[in-house]
C-alpha positions as CSV (number, residue, x, y, z in Angstrom):
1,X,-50.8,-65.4,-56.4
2,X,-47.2,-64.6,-56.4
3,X,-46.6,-64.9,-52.9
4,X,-48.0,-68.3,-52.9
5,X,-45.4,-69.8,-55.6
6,X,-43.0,-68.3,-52.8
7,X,-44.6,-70.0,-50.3
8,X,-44.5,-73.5,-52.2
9,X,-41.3,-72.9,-53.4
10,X,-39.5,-72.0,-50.0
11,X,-41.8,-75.0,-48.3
12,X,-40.6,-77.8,-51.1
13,X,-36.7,-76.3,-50.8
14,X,-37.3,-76.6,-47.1
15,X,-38.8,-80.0,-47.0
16,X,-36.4,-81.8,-49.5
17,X,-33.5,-80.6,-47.6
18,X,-34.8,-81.8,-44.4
19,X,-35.9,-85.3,-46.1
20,X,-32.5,-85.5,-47.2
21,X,-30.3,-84.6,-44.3
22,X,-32.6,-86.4,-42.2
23,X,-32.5,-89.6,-44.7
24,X,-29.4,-89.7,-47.5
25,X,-25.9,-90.4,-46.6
26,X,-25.0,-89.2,-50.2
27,X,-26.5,-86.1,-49.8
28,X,-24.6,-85.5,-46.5
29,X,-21.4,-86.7,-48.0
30,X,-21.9,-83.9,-50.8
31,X,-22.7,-81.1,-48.3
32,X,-20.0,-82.1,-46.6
33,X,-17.0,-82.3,-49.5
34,X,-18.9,-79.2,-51.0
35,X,-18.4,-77.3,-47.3
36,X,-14.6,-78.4,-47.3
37,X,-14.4,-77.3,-51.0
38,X,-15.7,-73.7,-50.5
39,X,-13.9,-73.2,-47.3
40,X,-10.0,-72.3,-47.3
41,X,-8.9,-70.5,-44.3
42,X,-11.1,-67.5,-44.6
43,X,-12.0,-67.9,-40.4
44,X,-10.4,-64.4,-39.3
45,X,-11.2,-61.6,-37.1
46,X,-13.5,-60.1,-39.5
47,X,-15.5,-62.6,-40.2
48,X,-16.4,-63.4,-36.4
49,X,-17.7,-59.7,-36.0
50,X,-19.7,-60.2,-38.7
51,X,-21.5,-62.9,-36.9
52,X,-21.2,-61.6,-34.0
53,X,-23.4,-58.5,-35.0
54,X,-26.0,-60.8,-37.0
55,X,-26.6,-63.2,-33.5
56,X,-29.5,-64.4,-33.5
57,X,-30.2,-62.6,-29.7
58,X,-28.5,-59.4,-30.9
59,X,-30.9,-59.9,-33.7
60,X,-33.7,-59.6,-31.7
61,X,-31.8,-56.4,-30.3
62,X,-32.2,-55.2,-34.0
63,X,-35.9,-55.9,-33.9
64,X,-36.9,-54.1,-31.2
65,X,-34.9,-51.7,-32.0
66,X,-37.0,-51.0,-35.1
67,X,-39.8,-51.6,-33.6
68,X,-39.4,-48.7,-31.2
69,X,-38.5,-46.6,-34.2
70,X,-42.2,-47.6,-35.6
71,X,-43.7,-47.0,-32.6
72,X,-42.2,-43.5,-32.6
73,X,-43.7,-43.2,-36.3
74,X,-47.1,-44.0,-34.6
75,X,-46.8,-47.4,-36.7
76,X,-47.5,-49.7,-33.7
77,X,-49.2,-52.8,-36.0
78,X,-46.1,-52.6,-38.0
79,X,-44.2,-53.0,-35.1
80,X,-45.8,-55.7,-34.2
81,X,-45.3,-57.2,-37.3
82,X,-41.5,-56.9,-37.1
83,X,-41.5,-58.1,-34.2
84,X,-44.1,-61.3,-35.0
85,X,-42.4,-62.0,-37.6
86,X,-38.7,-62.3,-36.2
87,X,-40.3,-64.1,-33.0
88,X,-41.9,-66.6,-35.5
89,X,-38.8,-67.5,-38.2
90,X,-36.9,-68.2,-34.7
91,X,-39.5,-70.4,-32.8
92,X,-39.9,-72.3,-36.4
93,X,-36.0,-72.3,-35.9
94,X,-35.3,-73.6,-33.0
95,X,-37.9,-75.7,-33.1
96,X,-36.4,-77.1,-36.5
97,X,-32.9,-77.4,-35.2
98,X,-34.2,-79.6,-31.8
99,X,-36.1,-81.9,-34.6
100,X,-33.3,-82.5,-36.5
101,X,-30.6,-82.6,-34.3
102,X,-27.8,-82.2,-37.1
103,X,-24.7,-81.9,-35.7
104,X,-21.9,-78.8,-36.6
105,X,-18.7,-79.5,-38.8
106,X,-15.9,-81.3,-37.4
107,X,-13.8,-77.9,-37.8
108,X,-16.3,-75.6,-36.0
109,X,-15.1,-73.0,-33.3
110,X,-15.6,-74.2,-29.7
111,X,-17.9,-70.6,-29.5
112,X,-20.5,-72.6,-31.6
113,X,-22.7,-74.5,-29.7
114,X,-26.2,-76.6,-30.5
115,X,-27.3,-77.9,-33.6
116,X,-26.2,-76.8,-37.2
117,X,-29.5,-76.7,-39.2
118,X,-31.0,-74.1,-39.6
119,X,-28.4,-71.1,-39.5
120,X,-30.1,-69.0,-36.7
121,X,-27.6,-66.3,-38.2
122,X,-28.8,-66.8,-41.4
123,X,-32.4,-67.3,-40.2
124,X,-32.2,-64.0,-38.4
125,X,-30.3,-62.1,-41.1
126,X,-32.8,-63.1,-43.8
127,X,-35.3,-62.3,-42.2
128,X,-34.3,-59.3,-40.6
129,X,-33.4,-57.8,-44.4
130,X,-36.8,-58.8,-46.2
131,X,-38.5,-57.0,-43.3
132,X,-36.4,-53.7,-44.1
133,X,-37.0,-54.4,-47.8
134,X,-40.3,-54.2,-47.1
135,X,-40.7,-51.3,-45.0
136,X,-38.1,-49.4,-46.7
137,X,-37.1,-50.9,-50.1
138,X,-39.1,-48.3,-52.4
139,X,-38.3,-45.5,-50.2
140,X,-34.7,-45.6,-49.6
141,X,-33.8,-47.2,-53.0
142,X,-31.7,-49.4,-54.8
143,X,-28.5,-48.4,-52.7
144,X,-30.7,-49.5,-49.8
145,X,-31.4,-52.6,-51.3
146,X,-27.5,-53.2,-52.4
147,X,-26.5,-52.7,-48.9
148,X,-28.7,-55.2,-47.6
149,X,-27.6,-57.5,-50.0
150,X,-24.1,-57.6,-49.3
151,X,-24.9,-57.6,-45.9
152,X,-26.9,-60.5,-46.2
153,X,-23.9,-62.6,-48.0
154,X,-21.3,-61.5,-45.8
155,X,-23.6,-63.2,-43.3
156,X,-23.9,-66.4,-45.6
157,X,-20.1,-66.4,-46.1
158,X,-19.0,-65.6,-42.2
159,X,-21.0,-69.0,-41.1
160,X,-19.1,-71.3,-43.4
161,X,-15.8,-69.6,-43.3
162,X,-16.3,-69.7,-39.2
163,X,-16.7,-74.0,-40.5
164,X,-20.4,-72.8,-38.1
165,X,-22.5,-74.6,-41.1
166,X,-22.7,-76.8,-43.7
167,X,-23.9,-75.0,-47.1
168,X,-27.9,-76.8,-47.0
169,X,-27.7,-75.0,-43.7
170,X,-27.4,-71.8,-44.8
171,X,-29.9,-73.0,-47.6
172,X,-32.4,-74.6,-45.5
173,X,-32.5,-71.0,-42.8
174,X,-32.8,-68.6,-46.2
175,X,-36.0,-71.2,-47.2
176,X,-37.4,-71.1,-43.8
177,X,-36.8,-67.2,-43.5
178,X,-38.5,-66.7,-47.1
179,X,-41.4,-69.3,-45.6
180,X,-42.0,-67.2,-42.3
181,X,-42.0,-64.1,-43.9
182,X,-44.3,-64.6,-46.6
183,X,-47.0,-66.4,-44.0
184,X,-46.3,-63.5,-41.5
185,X,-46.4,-60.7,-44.0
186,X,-50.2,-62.1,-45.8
187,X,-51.2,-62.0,-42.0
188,X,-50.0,-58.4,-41.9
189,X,-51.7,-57.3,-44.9
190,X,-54.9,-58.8,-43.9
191,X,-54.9,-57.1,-41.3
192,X,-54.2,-53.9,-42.6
């Protein structure tokens, strides 16, 4: 039952944000003064390796990565499921991000290209940490899970210093992540 208040809560979060972007100037206007507000010159070196190693196609690097490591562990559905599960947040992504065409901040590095939501670093980096949560959460701990945390922000916080996002981007990719994940991972189960 819990999963499914997940998967409503991500879906409506997901929806009203598209409706709005799509649909209210206001609501643009606010993302936009609340993106200039949060941002102060916080674009350096650091930051740009940080998204660098959270690319969405490195991402996928990660993934199979991990996936050979299961397949090592003689884990080959879980595998599959890492990998299913990254392929589907990204095709929802993309697919997302073609439909609603919203264009980057004025102040966004000439290295981003394409459209601005959903964060496909974001995407990728949420999704990538609630599949390691799952797989390793209770065994490695709450350092484990710190780790991934901070990770996970410093992801957040590298796409709007890099001026790469508006906040509801980053917003909308953490929903969408949170939406694959739980539809992917109640496909996993039953299946296991």
């Amino acid at each position: 039952m819990n999963n499914w208040v997940v998967v409503l809560s991500s879906a409506i979060i997901l929806l009203l944000l598209i409706i709005n972007i799509k649909n209210s100037r206001r609501f643009n206007l606010y993302d936009r003064w609340l993106h200039h507000k949060l941002i102060r010159n916080h674009d350096g070196f650091s930051w740009q390796v940080i998204a660098f190693l959270n690319d969405p196609k490195l991402m996928v690097v990660w993934a199979v990565l991990l996936a050979a490591f299961l397949i090592n562990e003689e884990k080959n559905i879980t595998a599959l499921w890492v990998l299913a599960t990254l392929g589907f947040a990204d095709a929802t992504g993309i697919i997302l991000k073609r439909t609603i065409h919203r264009r980057r901040p004025f102040e966004h590095s000439d290295l981003e290209s394409g459209y601005s939501f959903p964060s496909g670093h974001v995407l990728g980096a949420t999704t990538m940490a609630l599949i390691l949560l799952q797989l390793f959460g209770k065994k490695l701990g709450l350092s484990f899970i710190i780790i991934l945390g901070v990770i996970w922000v410093m992801v957040i916080v590298s796409r709007l210093s890099l001026r790469a996002h508006y906040p509801s981007d980053v917003i909308g990719a953490a929903s969408l992540a949170i939406l694959c994940f739980s539809i992917s991972q109640q496909i996993f189960l039953a299946i296991i």
